[in-house]
N, C-alpha and C positions, 0 to 999 in steps of 0.2 A: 717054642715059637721060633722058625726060623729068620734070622736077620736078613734085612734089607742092606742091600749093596748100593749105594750111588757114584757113579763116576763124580771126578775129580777134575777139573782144567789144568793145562799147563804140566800133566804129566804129573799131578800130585798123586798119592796112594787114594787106593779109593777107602774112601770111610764109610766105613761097618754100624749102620742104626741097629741099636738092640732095645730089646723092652727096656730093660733099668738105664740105659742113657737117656730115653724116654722121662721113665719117671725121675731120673736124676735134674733134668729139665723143668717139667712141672713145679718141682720143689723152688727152685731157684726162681720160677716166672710166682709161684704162691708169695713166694715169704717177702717177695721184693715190693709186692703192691701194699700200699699204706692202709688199704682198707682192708685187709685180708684182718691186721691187726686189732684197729681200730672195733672192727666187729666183732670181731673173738674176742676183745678186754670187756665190748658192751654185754656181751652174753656174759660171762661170766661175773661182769657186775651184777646183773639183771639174776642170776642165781643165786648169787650167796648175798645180794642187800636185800632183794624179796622174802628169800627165805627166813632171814634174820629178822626183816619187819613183819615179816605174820608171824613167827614164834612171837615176838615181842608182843605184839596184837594180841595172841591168845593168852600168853600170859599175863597181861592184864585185866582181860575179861575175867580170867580166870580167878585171881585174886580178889575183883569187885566182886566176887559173889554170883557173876552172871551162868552160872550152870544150873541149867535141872535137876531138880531134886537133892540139887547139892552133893552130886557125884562128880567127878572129875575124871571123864572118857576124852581125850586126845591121841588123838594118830601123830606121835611126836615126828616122828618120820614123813609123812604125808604133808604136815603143815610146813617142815623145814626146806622141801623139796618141791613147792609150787611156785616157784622162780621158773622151771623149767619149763611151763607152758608159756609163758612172754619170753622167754631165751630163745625157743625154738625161733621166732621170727626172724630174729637175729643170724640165727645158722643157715634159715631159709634165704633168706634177702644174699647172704653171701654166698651159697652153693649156687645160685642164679647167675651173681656178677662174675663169678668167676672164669664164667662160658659166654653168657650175653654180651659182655665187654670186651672180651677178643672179636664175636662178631662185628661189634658195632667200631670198632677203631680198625680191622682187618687184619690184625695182629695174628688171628684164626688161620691165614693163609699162610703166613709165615710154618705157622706148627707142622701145617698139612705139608707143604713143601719141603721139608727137611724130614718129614716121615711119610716115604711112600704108603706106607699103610698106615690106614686111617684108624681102626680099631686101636691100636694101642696109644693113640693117645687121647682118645675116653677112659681106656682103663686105667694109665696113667694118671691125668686127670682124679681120676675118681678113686684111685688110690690115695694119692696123697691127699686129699682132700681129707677122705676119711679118715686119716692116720692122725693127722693135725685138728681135728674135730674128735675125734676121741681123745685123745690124750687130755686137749683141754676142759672137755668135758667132764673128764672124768675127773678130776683136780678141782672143778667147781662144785659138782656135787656134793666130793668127799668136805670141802671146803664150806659148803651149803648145812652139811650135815650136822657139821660138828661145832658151826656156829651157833644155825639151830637148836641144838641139842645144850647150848650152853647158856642161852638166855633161858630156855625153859625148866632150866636146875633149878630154878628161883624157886617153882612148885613143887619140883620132886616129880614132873612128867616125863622126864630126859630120857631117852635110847640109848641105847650103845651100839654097837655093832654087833654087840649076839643077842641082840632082840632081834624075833623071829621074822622074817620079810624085810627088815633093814638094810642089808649086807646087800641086797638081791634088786631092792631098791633104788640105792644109789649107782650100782650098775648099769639097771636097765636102764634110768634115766640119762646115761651116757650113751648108751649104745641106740639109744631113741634120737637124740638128738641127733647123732652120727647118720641114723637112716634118714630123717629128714634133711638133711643136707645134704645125701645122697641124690633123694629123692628130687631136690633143687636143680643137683647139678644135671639131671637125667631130661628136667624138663629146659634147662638152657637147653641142653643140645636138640631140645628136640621140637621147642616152640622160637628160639635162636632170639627172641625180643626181652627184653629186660621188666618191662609193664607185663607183657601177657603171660611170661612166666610166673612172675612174683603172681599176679592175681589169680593163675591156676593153682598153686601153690597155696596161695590162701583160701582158697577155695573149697579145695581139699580138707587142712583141716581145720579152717574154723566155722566156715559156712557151712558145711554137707553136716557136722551133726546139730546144726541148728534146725537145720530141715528134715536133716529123718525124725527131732524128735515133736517133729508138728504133723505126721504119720500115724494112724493109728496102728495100734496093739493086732496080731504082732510084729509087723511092716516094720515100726520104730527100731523095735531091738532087734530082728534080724540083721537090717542096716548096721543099725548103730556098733554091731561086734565086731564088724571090720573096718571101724573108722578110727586111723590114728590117734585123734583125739581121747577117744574114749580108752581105745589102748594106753598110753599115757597114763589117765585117771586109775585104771588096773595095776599097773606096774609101781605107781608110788603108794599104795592102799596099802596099810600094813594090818589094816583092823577093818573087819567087815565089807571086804569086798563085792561089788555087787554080784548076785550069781546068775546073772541076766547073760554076762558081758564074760568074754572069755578070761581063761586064767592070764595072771600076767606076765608070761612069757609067752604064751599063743600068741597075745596078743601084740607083743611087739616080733612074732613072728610075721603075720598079719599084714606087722608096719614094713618088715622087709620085703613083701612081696611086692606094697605101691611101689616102694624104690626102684625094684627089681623091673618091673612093667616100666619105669619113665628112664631108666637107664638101656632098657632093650630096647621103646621106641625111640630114647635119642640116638643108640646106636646105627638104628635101621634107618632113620633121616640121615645120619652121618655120612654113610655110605654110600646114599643114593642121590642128593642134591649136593651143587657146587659149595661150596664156602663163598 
């Protein structure tokens, strides 16, 4: 990409905008806001104490005798890793403020101002967002995992990580989380309000497969295989996944392409209306 030049007053040099001064920026406007934190410690509470209270949940059902037939079938991995759907909220709400709140304080102009072009600092933006959502992400899950995996030794249900779909599980559930706060950040820029974001967003995915599955057969499950949500529920299945709903790397393929769509319309709003 070639850099932008902007003159200088007063016979200064003129200073050279490159992408990574860009993203070096971003970095430094992310880590500075309190809430950036604040949300990322709540997600990652919200993963590994969830987790750790439904392992702990099942293993006491488990213990009372409450299984069928008196066999003992848990997805040790699935149970320790459903934190992740109340987390995602968490990543959502902040891949929104992260863009909404520049517009709403005009902070946003400042950006556009200091970077004649506009495009790299969405992709900016939405770098580092994602670098700093993966990372944590992925430390809660593993974090999630192995917590989970430690209350339910009590039974003898416990995973490890060369149980089969585990390894790939706590992965995905990172890399999901990352697409939905992508996906956040895609629709700040491109609905620019803080309420109407977040409620697209939620929209998306807790509402739409509520609705596709009051749809009959096979309306429901055509929907329902490209609905994040459902992707998700694929991705942490380690046992008996349903065969309705794509495999679970499709399907958190699936979840990159909403990202994908709300990052190229906020790009294309970007471009075309003032800040």
């Amino acid at each position: 990409m070639t850099a932008a030049v902007t003159s200088r007053p007063f016979g200064l040099p003129a200073l050279r905008v490159t992408q990574l001064g860009v993203v070096r920026s971003e970095w430094i406007k992310l880590r500075s806001l309190r809430s950036t934190w604040f949300s990322l410690l709540a997600a990652v509470l919200i993963v590994d104490g969830l987790g750790t209270l439904f392992s702990a949940l099942h293993t006491h059902r488990v213990e009372g005798g409450v299984t069928p037939g008196g066999q003992i079938v848990i997805d040790a991995t699935e149970v320790s890793l459903r934190g992740v759907f109340l987390a995602q909220l968490a990543i959502g709400v902040l891949g929104v403020l992260v863009i909404s709140g520049e517009y709403a304080t005009g902070m946003i102009r400042s950006s556009l101002a200091a970077t004649p072009r506009r495009l790299p600092v969405l992709v900016a933006k939405a770098a580092v967002f994602a670098a700093v959502v993966f990372v944590i992400a992925l430390a809660a899950t593993f974090g999630a995992f192995f917590l989970g995996q430690a209350v339910q030794a009590s039974i003898h249900v416990q995973a490890t990580l060369s149980t089969p779909g585990a390894l790939r599980a706590i992965v995905a559930s990172a890399v999901y989380l990352t697409l939905i706060g992508l996906m956040a950040v895609g629709l700040g820029f491109l609905i620019r309000n803080t309420a109407g974001a977040i409620a697209t967003l939620f929209g998306i995915v807790l509402v739409a497969p509520i609705l596709a599955n009051t749809l009959p057969t096979p309306y429901s499950t055509d929907i329902g295989k490209v609905l994040p949500l459902n992707a998700l529920g694929q991705a942490i299945s380690t046992l008996n996944p349903d065969p309705n709903l794509l495999s679970p790397w499709a399907g958190i393929g699936v979840t990159a392409v909403w990202a994908a769509v709300a990052l190229v319309g906020g790009a294309v709003v970007l471009m075309r209306r003032d800040a």
